[in-house]
C-alpha positions, 0 to 999 in steps of 0.5 A, spaced: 480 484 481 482 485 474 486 492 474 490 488 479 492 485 473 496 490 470 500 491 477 501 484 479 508 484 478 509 491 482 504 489 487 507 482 488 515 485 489 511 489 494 508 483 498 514 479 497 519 485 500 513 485 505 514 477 507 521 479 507 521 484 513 516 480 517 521 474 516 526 479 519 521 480 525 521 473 526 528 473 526 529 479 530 524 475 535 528 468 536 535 472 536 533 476 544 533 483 540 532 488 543 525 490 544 526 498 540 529 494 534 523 489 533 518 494 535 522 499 529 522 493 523 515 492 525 513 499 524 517 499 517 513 492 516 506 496 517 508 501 513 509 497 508 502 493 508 500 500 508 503 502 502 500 496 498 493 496 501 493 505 499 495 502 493 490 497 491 484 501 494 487 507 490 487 502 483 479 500 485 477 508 486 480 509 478 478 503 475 471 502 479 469 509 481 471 514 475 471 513 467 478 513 466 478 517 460 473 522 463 477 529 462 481 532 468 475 537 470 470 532 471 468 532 479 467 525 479 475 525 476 477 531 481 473 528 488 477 521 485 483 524 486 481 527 493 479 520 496 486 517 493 490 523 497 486 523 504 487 514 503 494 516 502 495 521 507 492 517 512 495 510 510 502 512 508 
């Protein structure tokens, strides 16, 4: 995954904010909450892996699928962009 390498920071960030809302869950859990607001902060946790697995498919459709240089009227380029939007609109 060496196009993950020019994001590892950014995608590390994520996933820590992700351990984060999952260690509230923990919490929530072991403290009684009640049951909307765990279900609430699970939602937005999942949200979040969500967003990070968009994103790590969207780097490997560009980085895998296309010629990163090919020109924004390539069919190739433009049938990338629609897989990237349809991974996001169903992920995020």
């Amino acid at each position: 995954m060496s196009h993950v390498e020019k994001e590892k920071a950014k995608l590390l960030n994520r996933l820590k904010r992700i351990r984060g809302q999952i260690d509230a869950i923990e919490r929530a859990v072991s403290a009684d909450n009640e049951c909307a607001r765990v279900l609430q902060q699970a939602t937005a946790c999942r949200g979040a892996l969500n967003g990070f697995i968009a994103e790590v498919i969207e780097d490997h459709i560009h980085e895998h699928l296309v010629d990163p240089n090919a020109p924004d009227a390539d069919p190739r380029k433009q049938a990338a962009d629609e897989l990237v939007a349809i991974v996001h609109s169903y992920l995020t």
